[in-house]
NUDREN-220032 format. One record per residue (C-alpha): x, y, z; residue in one letter; residue number from 1. Coordinates in nm, 3 decimals. Layout:
BEGIN
<X->X, Y->Y, Z->Z, type->A, seq->NUM>;
...
END
This chain:
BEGIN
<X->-6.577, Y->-4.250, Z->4.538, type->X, seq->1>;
<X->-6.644, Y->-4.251, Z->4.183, type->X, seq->2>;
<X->-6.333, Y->-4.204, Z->3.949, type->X, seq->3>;
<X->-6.423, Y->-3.949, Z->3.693, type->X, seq->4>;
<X->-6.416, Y->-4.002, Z->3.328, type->X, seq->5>;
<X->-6.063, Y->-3.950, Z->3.104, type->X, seq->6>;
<X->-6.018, Y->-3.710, Z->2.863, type->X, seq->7>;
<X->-5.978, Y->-3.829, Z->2.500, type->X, seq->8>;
<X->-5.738, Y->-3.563, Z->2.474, type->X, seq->9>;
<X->-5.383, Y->-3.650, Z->2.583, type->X, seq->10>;
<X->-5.308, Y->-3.283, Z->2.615, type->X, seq->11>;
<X->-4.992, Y->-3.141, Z->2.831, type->X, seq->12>;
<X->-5.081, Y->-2.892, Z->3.081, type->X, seq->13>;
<X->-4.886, Y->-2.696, Z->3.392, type->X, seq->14>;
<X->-4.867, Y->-2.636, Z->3.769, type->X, seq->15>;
<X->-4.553, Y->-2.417, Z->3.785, type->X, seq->16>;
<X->-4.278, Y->-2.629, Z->3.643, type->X, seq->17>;
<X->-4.490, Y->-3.002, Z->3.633, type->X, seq->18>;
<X->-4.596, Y->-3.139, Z->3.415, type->X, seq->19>;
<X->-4.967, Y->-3.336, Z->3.417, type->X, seq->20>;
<X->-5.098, Y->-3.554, Z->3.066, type->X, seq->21>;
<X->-5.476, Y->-3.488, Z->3.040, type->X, seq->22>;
<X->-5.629, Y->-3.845, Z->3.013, type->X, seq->23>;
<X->-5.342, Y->-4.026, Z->3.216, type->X, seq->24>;
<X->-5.357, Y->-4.213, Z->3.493, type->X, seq->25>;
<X->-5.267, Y->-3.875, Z->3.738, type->X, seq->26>;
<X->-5.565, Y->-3.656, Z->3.547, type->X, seq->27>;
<X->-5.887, Y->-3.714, Z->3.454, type->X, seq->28>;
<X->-6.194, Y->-3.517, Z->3.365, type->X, seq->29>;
<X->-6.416, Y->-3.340, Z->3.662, type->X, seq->30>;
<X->-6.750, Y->-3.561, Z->3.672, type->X, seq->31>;
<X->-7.039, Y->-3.370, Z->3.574, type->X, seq->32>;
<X->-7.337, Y->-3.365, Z->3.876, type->X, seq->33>;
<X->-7.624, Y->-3.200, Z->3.582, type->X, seq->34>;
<X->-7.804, Y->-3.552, Z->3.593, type->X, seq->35>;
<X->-7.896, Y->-3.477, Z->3.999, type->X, seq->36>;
<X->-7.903, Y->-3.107, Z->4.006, type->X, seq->37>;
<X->-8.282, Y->-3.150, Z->4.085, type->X, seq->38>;
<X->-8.212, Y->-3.375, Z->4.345, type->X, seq->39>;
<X->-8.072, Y->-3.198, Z->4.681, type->X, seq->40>;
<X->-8.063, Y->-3.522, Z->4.856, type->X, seq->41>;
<X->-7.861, Y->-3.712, Z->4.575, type->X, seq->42>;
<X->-7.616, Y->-3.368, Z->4.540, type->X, seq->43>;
<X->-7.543, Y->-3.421, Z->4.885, type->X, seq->44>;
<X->-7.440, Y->-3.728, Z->4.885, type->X, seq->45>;
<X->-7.209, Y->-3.683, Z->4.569, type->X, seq->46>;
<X->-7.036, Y->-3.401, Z->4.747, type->X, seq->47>;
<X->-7.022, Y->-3.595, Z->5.046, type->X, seq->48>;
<X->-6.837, Y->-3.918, Z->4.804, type->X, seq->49>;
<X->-6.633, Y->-3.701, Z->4.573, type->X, seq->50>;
<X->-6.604, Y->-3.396, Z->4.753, type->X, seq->51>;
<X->-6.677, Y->-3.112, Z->4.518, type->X, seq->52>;
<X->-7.001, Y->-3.141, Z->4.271, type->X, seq->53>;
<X->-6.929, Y->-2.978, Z->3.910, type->X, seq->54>;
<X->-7.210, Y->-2.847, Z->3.698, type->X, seq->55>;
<X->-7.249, Y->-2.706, Z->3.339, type->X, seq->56>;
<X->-7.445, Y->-2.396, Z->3.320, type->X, seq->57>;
<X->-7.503, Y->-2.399, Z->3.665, type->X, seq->58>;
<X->-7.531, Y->-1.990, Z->3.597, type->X, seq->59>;
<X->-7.699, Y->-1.857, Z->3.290, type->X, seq->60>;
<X->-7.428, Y->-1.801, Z->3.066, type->X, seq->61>;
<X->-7.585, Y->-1.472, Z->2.921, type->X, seq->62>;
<X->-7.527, Y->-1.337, Z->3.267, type->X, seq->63>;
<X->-7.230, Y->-1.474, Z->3.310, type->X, seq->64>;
<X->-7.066, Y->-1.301, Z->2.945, type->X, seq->65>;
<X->-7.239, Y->-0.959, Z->3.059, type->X, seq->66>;
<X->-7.008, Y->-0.991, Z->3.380, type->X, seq->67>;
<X->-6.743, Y->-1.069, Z->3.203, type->X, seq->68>;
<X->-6.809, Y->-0.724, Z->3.010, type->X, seq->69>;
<X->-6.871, Y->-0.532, Z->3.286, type->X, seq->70>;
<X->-6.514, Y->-0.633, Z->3.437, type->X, seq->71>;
<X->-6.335, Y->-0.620, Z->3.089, type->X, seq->72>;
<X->-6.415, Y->-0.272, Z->3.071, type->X, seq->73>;
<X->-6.293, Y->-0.205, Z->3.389, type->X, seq->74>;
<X->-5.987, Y->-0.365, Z->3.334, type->X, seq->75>;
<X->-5.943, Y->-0.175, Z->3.006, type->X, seq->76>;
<X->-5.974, Y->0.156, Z->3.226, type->X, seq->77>;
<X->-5.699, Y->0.035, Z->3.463, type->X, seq->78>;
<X->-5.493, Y->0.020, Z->3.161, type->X, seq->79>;
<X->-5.435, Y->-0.370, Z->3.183, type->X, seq->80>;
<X->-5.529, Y->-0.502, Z->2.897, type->X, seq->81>;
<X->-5.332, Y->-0.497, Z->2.540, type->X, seq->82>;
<X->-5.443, Y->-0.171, Z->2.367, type->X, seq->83>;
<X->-5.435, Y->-0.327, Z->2.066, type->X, seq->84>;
<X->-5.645, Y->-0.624, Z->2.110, type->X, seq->85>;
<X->-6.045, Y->-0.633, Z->2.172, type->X, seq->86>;
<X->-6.097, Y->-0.597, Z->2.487, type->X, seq->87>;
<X->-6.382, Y->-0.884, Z->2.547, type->X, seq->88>;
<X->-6.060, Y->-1.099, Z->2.462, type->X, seq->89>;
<X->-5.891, Y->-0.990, Z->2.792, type->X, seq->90>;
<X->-5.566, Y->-1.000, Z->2.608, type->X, seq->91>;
<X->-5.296, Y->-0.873, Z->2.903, type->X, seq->92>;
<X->-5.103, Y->-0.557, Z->2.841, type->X, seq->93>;
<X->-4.707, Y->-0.662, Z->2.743, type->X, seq->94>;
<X->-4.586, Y->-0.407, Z->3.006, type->X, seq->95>;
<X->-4.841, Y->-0.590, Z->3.295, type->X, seq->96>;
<X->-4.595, Y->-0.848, Z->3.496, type->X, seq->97>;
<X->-4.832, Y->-0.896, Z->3.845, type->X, seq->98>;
<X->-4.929, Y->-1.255, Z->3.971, type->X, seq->99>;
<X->-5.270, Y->-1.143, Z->3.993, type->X, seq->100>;
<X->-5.520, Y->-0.836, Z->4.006, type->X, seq->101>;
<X->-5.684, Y->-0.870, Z->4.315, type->X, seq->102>;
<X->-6.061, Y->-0.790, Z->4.234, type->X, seq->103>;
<X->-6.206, Y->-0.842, Z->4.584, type->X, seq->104>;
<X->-6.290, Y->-0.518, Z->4.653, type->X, seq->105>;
<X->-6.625, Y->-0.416, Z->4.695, type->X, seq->106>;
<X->-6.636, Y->-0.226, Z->4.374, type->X, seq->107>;
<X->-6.483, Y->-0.504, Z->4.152, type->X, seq->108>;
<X->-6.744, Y->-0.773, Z->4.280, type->X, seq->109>;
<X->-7.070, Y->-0.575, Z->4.321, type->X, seq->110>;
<X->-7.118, Y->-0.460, Z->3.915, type->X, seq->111>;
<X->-7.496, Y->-0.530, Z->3.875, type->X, seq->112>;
<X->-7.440, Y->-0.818, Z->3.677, type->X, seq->113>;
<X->-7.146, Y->-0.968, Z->3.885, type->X, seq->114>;
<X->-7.371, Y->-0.944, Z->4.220, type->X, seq->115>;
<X->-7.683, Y->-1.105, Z->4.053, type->X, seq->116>;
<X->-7.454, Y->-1.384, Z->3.957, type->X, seq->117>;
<X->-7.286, Y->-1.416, Z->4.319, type->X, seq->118>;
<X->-7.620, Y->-1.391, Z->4.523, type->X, seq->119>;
<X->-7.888, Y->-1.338, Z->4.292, type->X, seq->120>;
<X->-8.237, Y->-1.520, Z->4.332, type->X, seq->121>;
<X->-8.110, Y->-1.834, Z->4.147, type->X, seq->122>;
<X->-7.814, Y->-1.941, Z->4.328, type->X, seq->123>;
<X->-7.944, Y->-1.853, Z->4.670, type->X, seq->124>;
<X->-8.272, Y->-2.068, Z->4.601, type->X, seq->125>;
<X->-8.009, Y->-2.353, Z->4.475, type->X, seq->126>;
<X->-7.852, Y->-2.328, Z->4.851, type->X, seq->127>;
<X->-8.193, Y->-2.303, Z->5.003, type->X, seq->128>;
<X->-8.323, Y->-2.627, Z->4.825, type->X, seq->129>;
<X->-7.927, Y->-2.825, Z->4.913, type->X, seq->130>;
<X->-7.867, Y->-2.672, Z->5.279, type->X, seq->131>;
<X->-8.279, Y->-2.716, Z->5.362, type->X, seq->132>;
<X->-8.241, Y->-2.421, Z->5.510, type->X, seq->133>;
<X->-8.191, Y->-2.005, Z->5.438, type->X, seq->134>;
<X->-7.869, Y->-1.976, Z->5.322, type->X, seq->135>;
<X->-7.597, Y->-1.665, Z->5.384, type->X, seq->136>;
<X->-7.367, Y->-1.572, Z->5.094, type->X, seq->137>;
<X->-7.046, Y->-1.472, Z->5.298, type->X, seq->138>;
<X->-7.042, Y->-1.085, Z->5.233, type->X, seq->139>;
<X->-6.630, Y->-1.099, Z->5.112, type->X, seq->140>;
<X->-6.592, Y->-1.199, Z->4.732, type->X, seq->141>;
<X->-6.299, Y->-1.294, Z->4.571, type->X, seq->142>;
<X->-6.232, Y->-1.169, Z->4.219, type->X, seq->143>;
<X->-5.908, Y->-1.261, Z->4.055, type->X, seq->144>;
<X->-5.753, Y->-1.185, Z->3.724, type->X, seq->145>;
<X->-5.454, Y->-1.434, Z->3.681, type->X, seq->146>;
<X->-5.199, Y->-1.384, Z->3.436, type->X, seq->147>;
<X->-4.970, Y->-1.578, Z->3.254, type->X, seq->148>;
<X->-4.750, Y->-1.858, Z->3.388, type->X, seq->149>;
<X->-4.962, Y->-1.795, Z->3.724, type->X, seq->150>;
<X->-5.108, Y->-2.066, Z->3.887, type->X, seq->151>;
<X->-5.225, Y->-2.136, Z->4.267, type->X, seq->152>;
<X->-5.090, Y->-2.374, Z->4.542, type->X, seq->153>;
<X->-5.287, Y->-2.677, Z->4.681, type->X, seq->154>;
<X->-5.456, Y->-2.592, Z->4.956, type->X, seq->155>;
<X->-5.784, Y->-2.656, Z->5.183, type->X, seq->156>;
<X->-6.004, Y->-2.317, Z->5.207, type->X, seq->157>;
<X->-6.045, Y->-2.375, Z->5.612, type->X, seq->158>;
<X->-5.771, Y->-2.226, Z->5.680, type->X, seq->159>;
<X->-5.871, Y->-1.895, Z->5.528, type->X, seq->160>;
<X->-6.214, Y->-1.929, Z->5.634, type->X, seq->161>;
<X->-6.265, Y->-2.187, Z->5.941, type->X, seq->162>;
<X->-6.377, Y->-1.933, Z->6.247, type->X, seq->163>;
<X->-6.763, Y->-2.020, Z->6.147, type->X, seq->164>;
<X->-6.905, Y->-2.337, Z->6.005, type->X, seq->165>;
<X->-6.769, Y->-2.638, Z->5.880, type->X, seq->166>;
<X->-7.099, Y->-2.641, Z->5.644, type->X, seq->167>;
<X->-6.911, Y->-2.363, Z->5.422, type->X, seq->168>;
<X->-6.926, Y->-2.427, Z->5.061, type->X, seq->169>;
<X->-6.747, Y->-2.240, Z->4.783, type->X, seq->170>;
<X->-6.886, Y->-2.173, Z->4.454, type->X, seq->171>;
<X->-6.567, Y->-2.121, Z->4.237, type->X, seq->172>;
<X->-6.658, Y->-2.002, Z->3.837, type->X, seq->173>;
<X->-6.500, Y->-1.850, Z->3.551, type->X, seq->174>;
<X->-6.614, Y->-1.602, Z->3.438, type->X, seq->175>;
<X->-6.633, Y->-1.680, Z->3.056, type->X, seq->176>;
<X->-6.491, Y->-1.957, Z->2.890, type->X, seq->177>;
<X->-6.199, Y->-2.098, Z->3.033, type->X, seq->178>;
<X->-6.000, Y->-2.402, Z->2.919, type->X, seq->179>;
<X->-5.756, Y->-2.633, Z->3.058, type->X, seq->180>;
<X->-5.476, Y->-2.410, Z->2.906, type->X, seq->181>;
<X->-5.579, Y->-2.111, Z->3.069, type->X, seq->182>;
<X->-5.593, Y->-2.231, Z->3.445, type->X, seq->183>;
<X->-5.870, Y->-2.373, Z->3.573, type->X, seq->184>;
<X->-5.871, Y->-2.495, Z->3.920, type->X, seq->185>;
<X->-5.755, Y->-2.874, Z->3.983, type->X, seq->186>;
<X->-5.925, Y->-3.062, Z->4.224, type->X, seq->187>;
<X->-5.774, Y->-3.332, Z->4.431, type->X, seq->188>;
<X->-6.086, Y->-3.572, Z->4.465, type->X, seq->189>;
<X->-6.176, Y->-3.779, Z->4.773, type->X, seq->190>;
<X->-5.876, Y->-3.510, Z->4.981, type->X, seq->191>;
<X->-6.142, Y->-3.409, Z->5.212, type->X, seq->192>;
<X->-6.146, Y->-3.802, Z->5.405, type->X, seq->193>;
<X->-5.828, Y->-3.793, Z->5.422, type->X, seq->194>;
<X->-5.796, Y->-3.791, Z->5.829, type->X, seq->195>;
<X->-5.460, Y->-3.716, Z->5.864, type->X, seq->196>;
<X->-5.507, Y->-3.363, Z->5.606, type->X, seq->197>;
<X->-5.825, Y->-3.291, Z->5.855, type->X, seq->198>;
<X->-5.638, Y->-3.308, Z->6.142, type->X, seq->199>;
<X->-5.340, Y->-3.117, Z->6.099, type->X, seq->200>;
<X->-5.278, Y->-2.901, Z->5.798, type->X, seq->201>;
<X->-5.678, Y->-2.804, Z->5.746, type->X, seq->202>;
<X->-5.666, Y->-2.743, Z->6.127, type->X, seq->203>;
<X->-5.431, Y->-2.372, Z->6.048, type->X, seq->204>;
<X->-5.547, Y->-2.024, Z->6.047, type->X, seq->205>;
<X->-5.349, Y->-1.795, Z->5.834, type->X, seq->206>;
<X->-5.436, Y->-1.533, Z->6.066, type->X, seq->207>;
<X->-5.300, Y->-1.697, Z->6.403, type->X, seq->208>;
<X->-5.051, Y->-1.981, Z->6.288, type->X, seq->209>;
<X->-4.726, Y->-1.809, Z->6.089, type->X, seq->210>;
<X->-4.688, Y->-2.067, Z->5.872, type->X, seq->211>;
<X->-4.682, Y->-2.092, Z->5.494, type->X, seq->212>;
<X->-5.041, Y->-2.114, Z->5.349, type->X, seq->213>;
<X->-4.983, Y->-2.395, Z->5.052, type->X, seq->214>;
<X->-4.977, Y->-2.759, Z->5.126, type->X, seq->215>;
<X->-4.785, Y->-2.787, Z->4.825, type->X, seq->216>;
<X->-4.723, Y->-2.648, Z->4.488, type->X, seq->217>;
<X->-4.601, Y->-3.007, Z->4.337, type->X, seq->218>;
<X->-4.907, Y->-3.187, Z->4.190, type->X, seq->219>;
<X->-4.742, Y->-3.494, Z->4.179, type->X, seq->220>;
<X->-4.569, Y->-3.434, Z->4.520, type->X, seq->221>;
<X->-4.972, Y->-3.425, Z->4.631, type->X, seq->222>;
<X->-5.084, Y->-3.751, Z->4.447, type->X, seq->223>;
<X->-4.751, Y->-3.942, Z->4.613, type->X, seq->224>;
<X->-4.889, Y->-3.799, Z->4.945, type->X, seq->225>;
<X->-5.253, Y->-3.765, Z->4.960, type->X, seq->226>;
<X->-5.353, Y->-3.941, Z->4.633, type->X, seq->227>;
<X->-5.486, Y->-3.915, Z->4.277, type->X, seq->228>;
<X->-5.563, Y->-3.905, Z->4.011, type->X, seq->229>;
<X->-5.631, Y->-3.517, Z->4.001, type->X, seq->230>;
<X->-5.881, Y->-3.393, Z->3.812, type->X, seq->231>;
<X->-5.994, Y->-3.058, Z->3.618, type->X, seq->232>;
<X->-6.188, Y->-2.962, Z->3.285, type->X, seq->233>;
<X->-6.250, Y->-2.739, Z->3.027, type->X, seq->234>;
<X->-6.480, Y->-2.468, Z->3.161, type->X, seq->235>;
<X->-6.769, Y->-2.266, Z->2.967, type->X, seq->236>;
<X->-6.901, Y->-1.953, Z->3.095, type->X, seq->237>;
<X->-7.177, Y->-2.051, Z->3.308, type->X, seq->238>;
<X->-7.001, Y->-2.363, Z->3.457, type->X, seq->239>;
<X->-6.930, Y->-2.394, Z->3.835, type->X, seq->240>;
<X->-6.757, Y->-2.571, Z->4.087, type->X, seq->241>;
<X->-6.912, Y->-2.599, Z->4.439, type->X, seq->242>;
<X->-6.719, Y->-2.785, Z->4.762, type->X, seq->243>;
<X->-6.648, Y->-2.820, Z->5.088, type->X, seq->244>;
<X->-6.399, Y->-2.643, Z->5.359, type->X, seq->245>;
<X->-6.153, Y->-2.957, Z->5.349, type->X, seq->246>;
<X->-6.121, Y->-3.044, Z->5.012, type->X, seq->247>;
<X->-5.725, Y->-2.996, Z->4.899, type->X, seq->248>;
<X->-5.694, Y->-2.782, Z->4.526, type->X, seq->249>;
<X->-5.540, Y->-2.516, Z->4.336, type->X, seq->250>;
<X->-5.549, Y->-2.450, Z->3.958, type->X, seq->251>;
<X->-5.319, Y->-2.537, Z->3.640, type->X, seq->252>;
<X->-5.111, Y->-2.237, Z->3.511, type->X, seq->253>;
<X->-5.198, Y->-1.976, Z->3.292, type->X, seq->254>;
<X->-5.024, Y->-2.076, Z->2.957, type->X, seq->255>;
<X->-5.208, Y->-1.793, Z->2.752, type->X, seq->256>;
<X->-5.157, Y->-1.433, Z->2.647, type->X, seq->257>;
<X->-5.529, Y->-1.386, Z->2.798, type->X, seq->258>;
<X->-5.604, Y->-1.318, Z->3.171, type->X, seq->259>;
<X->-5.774, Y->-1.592, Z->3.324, type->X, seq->260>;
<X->-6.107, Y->-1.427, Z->3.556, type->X, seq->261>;
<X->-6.309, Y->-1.612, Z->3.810, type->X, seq->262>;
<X->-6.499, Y->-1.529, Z->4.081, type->X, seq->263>;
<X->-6.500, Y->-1.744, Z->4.458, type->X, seq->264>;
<X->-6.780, Y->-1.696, Z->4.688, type->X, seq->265>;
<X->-6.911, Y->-1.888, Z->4.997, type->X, seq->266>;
<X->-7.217, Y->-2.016, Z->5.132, type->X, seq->267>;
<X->-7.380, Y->-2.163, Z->5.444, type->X, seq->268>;
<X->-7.693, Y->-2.134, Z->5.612, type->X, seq->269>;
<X->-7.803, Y->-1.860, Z->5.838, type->X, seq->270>;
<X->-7.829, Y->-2.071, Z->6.125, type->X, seq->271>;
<X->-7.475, Y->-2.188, Z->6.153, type->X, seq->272>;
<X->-7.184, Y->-1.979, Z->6.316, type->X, seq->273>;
<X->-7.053, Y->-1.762, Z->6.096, type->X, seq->274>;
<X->-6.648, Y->-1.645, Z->6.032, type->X, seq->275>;
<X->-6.666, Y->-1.305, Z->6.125, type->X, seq->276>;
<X->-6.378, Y->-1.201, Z->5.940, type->X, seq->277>;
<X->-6.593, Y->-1.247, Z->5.570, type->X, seq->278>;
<X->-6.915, Y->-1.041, Z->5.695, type->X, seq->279>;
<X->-7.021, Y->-0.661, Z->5.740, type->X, seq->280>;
<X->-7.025, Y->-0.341, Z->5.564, type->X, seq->281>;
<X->-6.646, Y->-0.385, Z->5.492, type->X, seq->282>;
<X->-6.476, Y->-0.713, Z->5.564, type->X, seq->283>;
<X->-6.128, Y->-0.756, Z->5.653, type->X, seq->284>;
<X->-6.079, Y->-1.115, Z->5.548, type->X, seq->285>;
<X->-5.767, Y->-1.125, Z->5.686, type->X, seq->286>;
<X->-5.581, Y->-0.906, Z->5.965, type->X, seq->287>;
<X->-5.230, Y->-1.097, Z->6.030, type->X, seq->288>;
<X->-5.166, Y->-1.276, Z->5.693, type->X, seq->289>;
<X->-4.920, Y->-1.304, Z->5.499, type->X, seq->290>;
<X->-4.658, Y->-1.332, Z->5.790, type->X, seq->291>;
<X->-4.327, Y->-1.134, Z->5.726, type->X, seq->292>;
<X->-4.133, Y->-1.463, Z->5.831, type->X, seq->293>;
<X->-4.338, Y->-1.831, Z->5.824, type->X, seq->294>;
<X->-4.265, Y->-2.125, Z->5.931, type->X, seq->295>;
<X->-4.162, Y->-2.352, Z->5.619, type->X, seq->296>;
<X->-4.467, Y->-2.600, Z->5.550, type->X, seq->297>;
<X->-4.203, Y->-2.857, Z->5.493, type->X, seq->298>;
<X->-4.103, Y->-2.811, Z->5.841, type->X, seq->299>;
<X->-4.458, Y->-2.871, Z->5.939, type->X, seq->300>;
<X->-4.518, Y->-3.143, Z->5.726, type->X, seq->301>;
<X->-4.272, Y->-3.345, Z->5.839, type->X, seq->302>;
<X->-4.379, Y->-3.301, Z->6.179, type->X, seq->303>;
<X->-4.756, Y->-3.413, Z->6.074, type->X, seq->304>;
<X->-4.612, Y->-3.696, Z->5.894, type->X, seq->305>;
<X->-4.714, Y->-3.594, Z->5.569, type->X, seq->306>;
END
């Protein structure tokens, strides 16, 4: 695996309360894959080395700031956002103290704009041309609004999502400009070899194993244990992250006054078996998670030796 690049800045940035130096020697800058993106073969085998494959303006960013509208104004109606701010800055309302608005539902992720964006013409011909083969966009989107001081736990997406293919990849992207300060996600690079990770925590299901969903919430507790450095970025509307069921992440926290969007969707092809749970009319996505009483994942981490 290729190291990516450091940051000249030596900015300070947050997962809950650690600390991580932008341009140290436990984060580094995302590499950038926009020098193979016509190359499916050569994509492949980065995601394959690195584990995740990170591309500027992999959507038009037009689209992506006339989704962003479309969900501001939404938001606006909810009465979420600060009355007395504009409300393309997605400022949150002082009285608004949630983790997160959940904007899964079907009427949050299929705006116009939004759906063209999730499974339009040029992001399923990007799948056809790196699966060789039709591709499915999973039919369950995740939408979420994060506020401030939020962040989100390390963890591998099979466990949410591993009744189907292992040849599941998410496409995680803001949606508008998003820098380091206002929670992007942070990658753990080269996670998904890690045999040990593959064989016991990715192995869960959150709807059949009670057991708390996070690997861990410390990033340096995850470079000590499955290794480093991280890595993350400053995002610009249009930029994406795509990767793989087994590779470990979570974001930096939200350290503005702004909500932090982004939209996670899945891909495979047609011809693989597909995680019922994500697909139909109405999906449930979940029917037995979050348990009322889980096992602590220290408990099972000591037990898997990790």
């Amino acid at each position: 695996m290729v190291l990516p690049s450091q940051p000249s800045s030596m900015q300070t940035v947050s997962v809950g309360d650690r600390e991580l130096t932008m341009g140290s020697d436990h984060l580094v800058e995302l590499r950038e894959s926009n020098d193979i993106l016509g190359d499916p073969a050569a994509l492949r085998e980065r995601l394959a080395e690195d584990g995740y494959l990170f591309v500027r303006e992999f959507h038009d960013p037009g689209l992506v700031r006339e989704a962003r509208a479309d969900v501001l104004e939404h938001m606006a109606e909810e009465g979420l956002l600060h009355p007395d701010e504009p409300v393309e800055d997605g400022v949150i309302h002082p009285d608004y103290f949630g983790e997160a608005f959940d904007m899964s539902a079907a009427s949050w992720t299929h705006y116009p704009n939004l759906k063209e964006l999730v499974e339009g013409t040029e992001i399923m011909d990007f799948f056809e041309r790196f699966l060789g083969e039709k591709p499915l966009a999973l039919d369950r989107k995740l939408g979420r609004a994060k506020a401030t001081g939020r962040f989100t736990g390390f963890h591998v997406d099979r466990i949410f999502m591993g009744r189907g293919t292992d040849r599941l990849y998410t496409v995680w992207r803001p949606i508008g400009d998003c820098p380091v300060e206002m929670g992007p996600l942070l990658l753990c690079p080269g996670s998904h070899e890690h045999e040990r990770l593959r064989e016991t925590y990715a192995q869960l299901d959150v709807d059949r194993d009670a057991v708390e969903e996070m690997f861990s919430e410390d990033p340096h507790d995850v470079i000590e244990t499955i290794g480093g450095p991280l890595a993350t970025a400053d995002f610009e509307a249009g930029d994406a992250l795509i990767f793989g069921q087994y590779l470990l992440h979570g974001s930096l926290t939200n350290q503005t006054d702004r909500f932090r969007i982004s939209v996670d969707t899945r891909y495979q092809s047609v011809e693989d078996p597909v995680d019922g749970r994500w697909v139909g009319s109405d999906p449930i996505g979940h029917y037995e998670w979050p348990h009322d009483d889980p096992t602590p994942i220290e408990q099972r981490r000591a037990e898997w030796g990790l």
